[in-house]
Chimera marker file (.cmm) of the C-alpha trace (Angstrom):
<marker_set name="trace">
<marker id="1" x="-1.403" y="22.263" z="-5.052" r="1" g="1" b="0" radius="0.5"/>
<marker id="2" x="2.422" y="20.667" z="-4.169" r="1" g="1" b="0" radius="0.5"/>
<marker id="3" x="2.029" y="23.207" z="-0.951" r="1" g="1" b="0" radius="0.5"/>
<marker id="4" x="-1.299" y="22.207" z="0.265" r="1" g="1" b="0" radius="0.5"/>
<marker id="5" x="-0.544" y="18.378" z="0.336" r="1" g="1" b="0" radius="0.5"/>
<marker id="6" x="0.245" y="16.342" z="3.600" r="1" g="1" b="0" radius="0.5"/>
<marker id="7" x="1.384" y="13.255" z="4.033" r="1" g="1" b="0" radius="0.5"/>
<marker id="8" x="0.416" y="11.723" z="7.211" r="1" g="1" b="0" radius="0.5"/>
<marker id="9" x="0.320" y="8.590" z="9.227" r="1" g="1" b="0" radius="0.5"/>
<marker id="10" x="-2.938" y="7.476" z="9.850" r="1" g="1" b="0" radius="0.5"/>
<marker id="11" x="-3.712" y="4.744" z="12.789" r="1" g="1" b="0" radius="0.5"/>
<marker id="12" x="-7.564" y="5.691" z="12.480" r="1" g="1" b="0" radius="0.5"/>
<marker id="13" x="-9.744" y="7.456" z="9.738" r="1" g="1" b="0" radius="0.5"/>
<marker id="14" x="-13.083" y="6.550" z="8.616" r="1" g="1" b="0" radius="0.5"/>
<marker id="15" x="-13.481" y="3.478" z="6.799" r="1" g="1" b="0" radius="0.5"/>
<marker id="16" x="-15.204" y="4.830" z="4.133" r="1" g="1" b="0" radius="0.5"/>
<marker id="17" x="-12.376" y="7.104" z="3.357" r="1" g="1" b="0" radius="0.5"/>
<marker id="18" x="-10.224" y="4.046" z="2.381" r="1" g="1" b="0" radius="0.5"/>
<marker id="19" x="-12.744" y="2.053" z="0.976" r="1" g="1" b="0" radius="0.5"/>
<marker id="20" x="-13.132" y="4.699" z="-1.631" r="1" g="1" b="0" radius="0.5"/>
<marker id="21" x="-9.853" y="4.797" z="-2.844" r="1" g="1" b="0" radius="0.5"/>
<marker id="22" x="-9.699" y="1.296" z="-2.812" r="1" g="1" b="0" radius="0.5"/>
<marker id="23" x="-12.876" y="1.008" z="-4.996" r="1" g="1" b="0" radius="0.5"/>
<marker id="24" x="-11.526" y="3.338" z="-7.334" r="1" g="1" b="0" radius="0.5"/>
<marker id="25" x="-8.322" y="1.746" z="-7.773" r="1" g="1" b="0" radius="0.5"/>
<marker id="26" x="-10.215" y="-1.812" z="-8.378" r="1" g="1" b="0" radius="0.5"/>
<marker id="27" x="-8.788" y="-3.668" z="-4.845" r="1" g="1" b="0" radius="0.5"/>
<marker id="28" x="-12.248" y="-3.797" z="-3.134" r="1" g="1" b="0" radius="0.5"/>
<marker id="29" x="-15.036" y="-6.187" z="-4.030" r="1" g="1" b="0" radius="0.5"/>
<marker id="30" x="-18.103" y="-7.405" z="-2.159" r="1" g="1" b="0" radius="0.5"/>
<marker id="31" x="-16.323" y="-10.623" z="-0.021" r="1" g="1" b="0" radius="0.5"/>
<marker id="32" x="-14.545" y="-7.236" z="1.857" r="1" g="1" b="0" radius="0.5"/>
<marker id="33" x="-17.727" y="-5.773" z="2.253" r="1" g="1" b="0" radius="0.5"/>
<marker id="34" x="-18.626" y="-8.472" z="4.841" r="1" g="1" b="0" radius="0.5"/>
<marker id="35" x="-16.151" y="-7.389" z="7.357" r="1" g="1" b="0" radius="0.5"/>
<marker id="36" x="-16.993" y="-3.997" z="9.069" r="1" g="1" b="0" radius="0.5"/>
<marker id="37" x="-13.646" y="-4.089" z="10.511" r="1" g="1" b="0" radius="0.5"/>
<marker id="38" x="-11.804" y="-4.736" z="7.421" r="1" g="1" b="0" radius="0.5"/>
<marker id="39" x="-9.828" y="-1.440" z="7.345" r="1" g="1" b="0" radius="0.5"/>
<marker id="40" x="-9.228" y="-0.773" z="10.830" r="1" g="1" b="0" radius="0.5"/>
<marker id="41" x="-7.513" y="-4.362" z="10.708" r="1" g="1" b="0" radius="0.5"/>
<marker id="42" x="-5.557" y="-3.077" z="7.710" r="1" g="1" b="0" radius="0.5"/>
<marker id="43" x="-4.178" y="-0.373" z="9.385" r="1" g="1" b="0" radius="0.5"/>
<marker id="44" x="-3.554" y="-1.630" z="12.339" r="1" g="1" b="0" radius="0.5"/>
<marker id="45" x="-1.396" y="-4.867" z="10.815" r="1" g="1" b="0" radius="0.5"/>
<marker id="46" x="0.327" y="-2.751" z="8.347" r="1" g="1" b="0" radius="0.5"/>
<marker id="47" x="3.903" y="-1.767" z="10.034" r="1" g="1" b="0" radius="0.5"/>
<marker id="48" x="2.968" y="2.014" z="8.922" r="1" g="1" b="0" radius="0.5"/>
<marker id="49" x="-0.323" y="3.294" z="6.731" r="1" g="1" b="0" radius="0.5"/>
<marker id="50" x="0.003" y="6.496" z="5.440" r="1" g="1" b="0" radius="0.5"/>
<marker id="51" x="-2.093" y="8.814" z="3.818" r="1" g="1" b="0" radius="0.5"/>
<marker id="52" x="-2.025" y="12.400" z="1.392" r="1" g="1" b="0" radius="0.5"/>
<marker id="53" x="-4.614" y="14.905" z="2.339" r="1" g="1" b="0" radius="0.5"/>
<marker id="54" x="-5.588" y="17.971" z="0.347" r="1" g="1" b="0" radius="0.5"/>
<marker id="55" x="-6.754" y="20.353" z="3.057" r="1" g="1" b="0" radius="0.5"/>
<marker id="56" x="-8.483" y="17.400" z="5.256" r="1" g="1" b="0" radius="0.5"/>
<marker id="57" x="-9.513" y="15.371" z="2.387" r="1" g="1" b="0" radius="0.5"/>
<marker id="58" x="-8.372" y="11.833" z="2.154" r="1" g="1" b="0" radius="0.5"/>
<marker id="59" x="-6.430" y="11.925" z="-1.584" r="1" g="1" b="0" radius="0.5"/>
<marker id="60" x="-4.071" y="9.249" z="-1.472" r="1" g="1" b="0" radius="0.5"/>
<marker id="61" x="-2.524" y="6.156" z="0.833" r="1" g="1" b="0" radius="0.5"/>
<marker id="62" x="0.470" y="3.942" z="1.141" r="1" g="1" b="0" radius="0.5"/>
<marker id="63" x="1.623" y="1.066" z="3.313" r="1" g="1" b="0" radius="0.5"/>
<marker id="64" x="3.899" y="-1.293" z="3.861" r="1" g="1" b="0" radius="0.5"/>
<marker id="65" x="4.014" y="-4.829" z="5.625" r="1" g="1" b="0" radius="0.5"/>
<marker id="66" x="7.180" y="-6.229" z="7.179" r="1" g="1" b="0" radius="0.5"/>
<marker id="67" x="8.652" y="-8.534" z="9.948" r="1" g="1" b="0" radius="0.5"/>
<marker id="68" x="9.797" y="-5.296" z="11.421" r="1" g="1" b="0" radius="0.5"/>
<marker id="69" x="13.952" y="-6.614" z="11.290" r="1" g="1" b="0" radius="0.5"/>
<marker id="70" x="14.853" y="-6.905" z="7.315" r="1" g="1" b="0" radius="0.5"/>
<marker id="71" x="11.828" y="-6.832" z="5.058" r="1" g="1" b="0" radius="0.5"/>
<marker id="72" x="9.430" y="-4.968" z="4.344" r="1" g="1" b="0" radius="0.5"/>
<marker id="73" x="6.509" y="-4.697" z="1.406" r="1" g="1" b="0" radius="0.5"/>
<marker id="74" x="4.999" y="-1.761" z="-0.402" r="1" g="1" b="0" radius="0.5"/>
<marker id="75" x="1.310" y="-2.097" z="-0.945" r="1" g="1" b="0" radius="0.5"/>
<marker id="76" x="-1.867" y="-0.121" z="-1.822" r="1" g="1" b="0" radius="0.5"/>
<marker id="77" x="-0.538" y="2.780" z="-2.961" r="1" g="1" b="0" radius="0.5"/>
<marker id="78" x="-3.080" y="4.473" z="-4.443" r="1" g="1" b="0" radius="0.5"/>
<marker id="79" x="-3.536" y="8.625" z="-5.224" r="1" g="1" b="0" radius="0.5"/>
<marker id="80" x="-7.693" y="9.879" z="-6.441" r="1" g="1" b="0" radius="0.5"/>
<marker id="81" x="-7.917" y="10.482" z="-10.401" r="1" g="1" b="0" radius="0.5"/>
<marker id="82" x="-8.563" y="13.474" z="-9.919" r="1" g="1" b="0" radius="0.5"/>
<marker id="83" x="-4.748" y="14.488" z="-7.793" r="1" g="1" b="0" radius="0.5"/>
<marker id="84" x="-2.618" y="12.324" z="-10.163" r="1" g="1" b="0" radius="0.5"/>
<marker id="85" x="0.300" y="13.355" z="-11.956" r="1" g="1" b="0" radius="0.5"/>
<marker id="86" x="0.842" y="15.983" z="-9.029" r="1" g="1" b="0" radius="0.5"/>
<marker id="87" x="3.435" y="14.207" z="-7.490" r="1" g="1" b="0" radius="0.5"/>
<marker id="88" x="1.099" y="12.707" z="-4.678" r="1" g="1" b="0" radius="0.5"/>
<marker id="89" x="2.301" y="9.260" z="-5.108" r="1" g="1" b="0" radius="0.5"/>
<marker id="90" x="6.068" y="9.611" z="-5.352" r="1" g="1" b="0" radius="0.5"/>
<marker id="91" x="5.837" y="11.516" z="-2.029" r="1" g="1" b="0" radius="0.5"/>
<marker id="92" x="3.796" y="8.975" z="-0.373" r="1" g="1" b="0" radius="0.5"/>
<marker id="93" x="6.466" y="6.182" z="-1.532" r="1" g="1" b="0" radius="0.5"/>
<marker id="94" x="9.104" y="8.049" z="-0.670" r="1" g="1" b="0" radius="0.5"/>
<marker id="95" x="7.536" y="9.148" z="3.015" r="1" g="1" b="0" radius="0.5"/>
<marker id="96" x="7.716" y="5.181" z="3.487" r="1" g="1" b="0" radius="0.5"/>
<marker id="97" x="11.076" y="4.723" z="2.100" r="1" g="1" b="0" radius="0.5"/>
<marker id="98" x="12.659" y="6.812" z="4.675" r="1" g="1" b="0" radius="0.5"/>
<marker id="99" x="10.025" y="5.292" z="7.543" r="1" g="1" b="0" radius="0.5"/>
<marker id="100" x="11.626" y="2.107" z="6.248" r="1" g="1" b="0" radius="0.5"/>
<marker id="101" x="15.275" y="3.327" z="6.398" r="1" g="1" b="0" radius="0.5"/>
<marker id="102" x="14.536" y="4.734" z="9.710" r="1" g="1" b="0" radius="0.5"/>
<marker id="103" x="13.945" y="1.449" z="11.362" r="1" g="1" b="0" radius="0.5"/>
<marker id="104" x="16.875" y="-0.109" z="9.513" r="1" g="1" b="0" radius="0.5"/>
<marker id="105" x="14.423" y="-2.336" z="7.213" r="1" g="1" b="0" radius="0.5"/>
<marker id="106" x="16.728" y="-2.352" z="3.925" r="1" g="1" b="0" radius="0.5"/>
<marker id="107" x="14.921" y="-5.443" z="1.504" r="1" g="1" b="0" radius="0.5"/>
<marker id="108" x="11.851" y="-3.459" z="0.188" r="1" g="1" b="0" radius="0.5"/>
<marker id="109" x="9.976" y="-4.628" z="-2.572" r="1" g="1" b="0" radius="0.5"/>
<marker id="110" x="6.704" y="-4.645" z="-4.197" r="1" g="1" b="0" radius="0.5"/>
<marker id="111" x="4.596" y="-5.441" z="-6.726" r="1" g="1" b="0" radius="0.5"/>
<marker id="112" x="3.752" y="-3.043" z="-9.673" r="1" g="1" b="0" radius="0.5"/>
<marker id="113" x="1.350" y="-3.016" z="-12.199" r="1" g="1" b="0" radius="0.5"/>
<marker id="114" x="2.601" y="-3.057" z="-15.401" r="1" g="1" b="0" radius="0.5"/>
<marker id="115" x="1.301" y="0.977" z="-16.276" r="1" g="1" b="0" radius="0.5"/>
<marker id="116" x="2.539" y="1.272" z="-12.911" r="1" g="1" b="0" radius="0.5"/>
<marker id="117" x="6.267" y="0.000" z="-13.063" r="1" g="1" b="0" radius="0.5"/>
<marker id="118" x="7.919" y="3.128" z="-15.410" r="1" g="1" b="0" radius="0.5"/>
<marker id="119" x="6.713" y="5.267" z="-12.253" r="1" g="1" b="0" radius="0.5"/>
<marker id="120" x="8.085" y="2.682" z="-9.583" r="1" g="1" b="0" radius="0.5"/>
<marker id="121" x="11.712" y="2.502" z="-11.518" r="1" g="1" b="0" radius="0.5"/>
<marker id="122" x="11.851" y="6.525" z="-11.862" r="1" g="1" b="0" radius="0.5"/>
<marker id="123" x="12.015" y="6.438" z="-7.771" r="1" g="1" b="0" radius="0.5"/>
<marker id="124" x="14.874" y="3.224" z="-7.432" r="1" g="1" b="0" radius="0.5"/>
<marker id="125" x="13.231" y="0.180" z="-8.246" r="1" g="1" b="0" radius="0.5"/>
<marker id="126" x="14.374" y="-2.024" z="-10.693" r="1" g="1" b="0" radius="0.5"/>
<marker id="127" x="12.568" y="-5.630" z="-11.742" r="1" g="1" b="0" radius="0.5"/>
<marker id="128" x="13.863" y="-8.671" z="-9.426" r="1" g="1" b="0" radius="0.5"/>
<marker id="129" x="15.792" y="-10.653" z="-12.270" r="1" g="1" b="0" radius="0.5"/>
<marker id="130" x="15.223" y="-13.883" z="-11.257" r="1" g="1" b="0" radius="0.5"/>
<marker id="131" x="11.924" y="-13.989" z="-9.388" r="1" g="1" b="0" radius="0.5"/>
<marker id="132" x="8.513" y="-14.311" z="-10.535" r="1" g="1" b="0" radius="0.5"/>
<marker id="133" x="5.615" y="-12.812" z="-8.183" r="1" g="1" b="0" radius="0.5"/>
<marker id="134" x="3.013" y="-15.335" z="-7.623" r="1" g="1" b="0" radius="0.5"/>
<marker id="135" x="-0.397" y="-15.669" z="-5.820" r="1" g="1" b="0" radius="0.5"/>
<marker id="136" x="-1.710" y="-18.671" z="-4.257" r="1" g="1" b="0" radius="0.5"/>
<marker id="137" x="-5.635" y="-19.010" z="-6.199" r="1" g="1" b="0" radius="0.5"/>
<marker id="138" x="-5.948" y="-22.879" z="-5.281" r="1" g="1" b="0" radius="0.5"/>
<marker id="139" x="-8.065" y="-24.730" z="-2.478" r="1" g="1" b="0" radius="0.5"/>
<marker id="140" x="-5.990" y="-25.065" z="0.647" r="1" g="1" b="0" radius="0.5"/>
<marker id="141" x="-5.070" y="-28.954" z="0.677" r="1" g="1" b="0" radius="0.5"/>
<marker id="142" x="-5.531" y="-31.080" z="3.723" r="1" g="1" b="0" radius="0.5"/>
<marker id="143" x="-2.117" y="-32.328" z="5.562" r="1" g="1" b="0" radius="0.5"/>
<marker id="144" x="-1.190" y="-35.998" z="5.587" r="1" g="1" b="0" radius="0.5"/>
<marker id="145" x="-0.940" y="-35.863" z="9.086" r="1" g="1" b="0" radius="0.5"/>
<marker id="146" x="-4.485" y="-33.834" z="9.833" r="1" g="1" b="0" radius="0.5"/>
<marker id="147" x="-7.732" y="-36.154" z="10.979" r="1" g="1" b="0" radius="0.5"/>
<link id1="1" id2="2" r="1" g="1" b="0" radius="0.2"/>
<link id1="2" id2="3" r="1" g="1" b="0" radius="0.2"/>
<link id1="3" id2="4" r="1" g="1" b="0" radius="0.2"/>
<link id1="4" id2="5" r="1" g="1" b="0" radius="0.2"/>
<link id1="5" id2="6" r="1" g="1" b="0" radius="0.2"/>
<link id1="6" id2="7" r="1" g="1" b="0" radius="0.2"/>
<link id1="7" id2="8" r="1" g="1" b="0" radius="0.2"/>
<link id1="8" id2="9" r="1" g="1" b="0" radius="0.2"/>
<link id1="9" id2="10" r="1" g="1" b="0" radius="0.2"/>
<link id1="10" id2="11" r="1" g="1" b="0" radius="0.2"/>
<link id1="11" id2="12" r="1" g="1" b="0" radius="0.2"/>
<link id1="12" id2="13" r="1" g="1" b="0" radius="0.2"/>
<link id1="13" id2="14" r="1" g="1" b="0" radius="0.2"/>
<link id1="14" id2="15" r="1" g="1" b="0" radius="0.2"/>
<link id1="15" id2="16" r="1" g="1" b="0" radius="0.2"/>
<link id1="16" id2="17" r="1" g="1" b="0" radius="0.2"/>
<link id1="17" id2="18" r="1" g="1" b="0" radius="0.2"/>
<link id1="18" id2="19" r="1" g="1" b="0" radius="0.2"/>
<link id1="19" id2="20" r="1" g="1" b="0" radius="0.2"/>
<link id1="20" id2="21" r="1" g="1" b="0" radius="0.2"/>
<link id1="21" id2="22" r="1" g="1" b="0" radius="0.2"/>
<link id1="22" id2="23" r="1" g="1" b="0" radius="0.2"/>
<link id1="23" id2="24" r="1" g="1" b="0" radius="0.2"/>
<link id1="24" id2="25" r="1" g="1" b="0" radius="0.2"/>
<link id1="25" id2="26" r="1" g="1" b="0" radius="0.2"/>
<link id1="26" id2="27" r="1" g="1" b="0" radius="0.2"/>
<link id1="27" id2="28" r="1" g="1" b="0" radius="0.2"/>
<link id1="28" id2="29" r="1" g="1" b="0" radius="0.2"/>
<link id1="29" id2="30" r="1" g="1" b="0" radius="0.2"/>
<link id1="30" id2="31" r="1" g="1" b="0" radius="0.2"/>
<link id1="31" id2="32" r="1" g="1" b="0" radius="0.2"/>
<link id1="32" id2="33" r="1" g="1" b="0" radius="0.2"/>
<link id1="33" id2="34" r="1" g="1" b="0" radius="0.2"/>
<link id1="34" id2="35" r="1" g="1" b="0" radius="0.2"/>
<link id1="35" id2="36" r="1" g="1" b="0" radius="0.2"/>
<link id1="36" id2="37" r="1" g="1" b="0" radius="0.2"/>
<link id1="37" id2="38" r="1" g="1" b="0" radius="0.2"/>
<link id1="38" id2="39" r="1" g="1" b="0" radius="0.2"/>
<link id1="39" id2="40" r="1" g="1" b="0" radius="0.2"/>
<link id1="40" id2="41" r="1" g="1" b="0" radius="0.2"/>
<link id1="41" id2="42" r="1" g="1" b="0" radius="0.2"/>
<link id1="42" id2="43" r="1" g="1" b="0" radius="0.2"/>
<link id1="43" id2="44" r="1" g="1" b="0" radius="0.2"/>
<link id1="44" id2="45" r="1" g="1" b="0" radius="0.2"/>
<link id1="45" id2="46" r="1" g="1" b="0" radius="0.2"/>
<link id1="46" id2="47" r="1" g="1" b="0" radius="0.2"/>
<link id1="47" id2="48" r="1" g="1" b="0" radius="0.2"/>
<link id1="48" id2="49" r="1" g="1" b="0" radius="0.2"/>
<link id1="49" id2="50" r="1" g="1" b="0" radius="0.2"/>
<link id1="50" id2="51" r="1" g="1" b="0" radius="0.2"/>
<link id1="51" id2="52" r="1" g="1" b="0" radius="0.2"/>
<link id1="52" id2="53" r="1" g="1" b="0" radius="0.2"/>
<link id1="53" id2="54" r="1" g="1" b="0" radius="0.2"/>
<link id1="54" id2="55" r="1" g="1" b="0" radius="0.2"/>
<link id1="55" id2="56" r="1" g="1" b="0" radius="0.2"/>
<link id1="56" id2="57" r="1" g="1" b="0" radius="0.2"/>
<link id1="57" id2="58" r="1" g="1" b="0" radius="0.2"/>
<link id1="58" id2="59" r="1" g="1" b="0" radius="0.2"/>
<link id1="59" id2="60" r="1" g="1" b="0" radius="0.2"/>
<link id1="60" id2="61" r="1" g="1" b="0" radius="0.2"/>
<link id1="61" id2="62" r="1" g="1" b="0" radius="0.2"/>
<link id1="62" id2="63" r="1" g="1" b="0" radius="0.2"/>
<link id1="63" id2="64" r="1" g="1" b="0" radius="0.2"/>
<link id1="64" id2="65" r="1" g="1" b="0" radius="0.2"/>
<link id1="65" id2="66" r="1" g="1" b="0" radius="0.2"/>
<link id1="66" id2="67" r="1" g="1" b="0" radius="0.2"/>
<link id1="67" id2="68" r="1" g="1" b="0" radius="0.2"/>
<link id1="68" id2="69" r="1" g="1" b="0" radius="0.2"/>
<link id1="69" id2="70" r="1" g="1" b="0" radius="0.2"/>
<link id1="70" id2="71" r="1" g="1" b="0" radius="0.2"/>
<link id1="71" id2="72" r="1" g="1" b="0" radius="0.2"/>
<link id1="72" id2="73" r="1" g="1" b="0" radius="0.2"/>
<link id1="73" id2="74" r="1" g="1" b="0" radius="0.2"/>
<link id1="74" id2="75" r="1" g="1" b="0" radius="0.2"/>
<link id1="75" id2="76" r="1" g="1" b="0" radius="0.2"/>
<link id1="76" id2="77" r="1" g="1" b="0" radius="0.2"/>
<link id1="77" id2="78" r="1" g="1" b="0" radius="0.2"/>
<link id1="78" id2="79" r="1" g="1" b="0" radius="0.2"/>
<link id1="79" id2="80" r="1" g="1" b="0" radius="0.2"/>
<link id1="80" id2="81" r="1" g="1" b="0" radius="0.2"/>
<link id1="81" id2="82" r="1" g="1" b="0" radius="0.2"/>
<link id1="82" id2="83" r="1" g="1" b="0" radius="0.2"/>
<link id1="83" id2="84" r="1" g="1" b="0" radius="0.2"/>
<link id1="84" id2="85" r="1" g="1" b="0" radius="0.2"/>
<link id1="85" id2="86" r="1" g="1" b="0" radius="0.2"/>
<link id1="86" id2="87" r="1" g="1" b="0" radius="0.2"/>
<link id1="87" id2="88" r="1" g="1" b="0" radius="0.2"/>
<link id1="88" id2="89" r="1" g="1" b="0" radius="0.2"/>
<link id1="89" id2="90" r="1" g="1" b="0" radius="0.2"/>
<link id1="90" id2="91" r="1" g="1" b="0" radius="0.2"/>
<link id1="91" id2="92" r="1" g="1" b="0" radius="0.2"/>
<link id1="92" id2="93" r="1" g="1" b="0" radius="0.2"/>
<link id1="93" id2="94" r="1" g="1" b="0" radius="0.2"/>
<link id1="94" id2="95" r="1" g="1" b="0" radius="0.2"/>
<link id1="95" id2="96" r="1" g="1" b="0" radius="0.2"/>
<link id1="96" id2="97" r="1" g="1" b="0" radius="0.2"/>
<link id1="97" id2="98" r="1" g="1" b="0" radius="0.2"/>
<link id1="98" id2="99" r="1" g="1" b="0" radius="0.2"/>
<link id1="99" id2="100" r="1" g="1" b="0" radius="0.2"/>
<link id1="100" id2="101" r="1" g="1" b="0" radius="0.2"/>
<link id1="101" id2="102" r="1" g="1" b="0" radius="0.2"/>
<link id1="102" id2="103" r="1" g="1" b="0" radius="0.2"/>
<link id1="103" id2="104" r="1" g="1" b="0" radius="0.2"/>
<link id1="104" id2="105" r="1" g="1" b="0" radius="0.2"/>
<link id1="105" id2="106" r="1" g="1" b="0" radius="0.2"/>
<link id1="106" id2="107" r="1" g="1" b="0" radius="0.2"/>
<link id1="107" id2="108" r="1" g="1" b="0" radius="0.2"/>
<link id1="108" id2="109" r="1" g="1" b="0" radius="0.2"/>
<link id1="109" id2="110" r="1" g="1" b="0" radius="0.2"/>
<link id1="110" id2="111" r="1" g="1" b="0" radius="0.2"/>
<link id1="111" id2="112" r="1" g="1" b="0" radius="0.2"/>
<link id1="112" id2="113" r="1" g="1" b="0" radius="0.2"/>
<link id1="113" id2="114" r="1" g="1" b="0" radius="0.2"/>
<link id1="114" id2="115" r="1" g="1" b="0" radius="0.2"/>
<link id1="115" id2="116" r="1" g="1" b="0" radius="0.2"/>
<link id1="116" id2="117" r="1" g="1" b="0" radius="0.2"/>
<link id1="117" id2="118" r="1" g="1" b="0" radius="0.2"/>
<link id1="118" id2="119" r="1" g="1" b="0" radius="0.2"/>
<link id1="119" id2="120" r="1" g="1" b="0" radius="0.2"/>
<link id1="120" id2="121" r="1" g="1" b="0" radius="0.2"/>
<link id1="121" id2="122" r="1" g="1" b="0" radius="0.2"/>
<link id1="122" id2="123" r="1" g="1" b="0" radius="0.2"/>
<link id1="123" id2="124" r="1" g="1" b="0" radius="0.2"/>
<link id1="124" id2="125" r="1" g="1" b="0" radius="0.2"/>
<link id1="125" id2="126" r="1" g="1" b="0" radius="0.2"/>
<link id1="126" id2="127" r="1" g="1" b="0" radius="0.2"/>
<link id1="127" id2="128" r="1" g="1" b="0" radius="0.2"/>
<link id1="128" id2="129" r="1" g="1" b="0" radius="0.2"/>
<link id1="129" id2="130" r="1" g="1" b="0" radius="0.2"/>
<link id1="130" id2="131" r="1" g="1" b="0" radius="0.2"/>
<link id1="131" id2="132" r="1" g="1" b="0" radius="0.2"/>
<link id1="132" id2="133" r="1" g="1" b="0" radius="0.2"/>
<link id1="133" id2="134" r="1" g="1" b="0" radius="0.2"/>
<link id1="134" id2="135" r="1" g="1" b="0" radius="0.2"/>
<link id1="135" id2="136" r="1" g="1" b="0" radius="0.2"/>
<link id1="136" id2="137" r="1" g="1" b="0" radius="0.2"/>
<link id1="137" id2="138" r="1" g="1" b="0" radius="0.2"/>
<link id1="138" id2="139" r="1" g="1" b="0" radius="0.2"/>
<link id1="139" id2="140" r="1" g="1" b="0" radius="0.2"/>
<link id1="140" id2="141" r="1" g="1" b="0" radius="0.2"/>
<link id1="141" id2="142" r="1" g="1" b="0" radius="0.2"/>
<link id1="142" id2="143" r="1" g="1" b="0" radius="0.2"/>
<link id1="143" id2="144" r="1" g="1" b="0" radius="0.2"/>
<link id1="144" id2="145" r="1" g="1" b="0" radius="0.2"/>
<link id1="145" id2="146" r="1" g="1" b="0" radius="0.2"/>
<link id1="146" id2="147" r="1" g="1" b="0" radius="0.2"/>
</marker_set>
């Protein structure tokens, strides 16, 4: 199976492709639904999208976001049930490690689940002592200054 995986860069695929894997990993929901264009914008704003395919199926995909000079961000990596524990996903991370090396990019980080982080620290990463991720979930507030 090791043999008959590629890794890939992907600047288009079919939407659904994505969307799948990003159903079955729990990251899509109906508010994405209302934007046709929703992955092709993903892709195309990521600083490289990758995916694993098993023969020409879609099994797996990575990004990352950066400001392209000194950081960068590991997102959506995501491998299909049925291809895990096959190495899929440490190849995919890795494939962006080096893209990220290879344009000099040396702050990468990301966020991990927490089933997720034993996998993360086996490849380098080690828990930002110090720092607490956060998410903004409250209503934007209006500026002083704004009429």
């Amino acid at each position: 199976m090791r043999e008959q995986i590629k890794i890939k860069i992907i600047k288009k695929i079919k939407s659904e492709e994505v969307i799948s894997l990003y159903k079955e990993a729990g990251w899509w929901n109906d508010e994405d639904e209302k934007d046709p264009n929703r992955v092709k914008k993903i892709i195309k704003n990521s600083l490289i999208f990758i995916g694993a395919f098993y023969n020409k199926q879609l099994v797996g995909i990575g990004r990352a976001i950066s400001d392209k000079v000194s950081d960068a961000y590991i997102q959506d990596v995501v491998v299909s049930k049925n291809f895990r524990k096959k190495g899929i996903g440490k190849k995919l991370v890795l494939y962006i490690l080096n893209y990220l090396k290879i344009k000099k990019i040396n702050w990468i980080a990301l966020i991990s689940t927490p089933d997720s982080s034993e996998f993360y620290k086996k490849i380098g990463f080690e828990n930002m002592e110090g720092f607490i991720p956060m998410i903004f979930k409250g209503n934007l507030l209006k500026e002083e200054n704004d009429n």
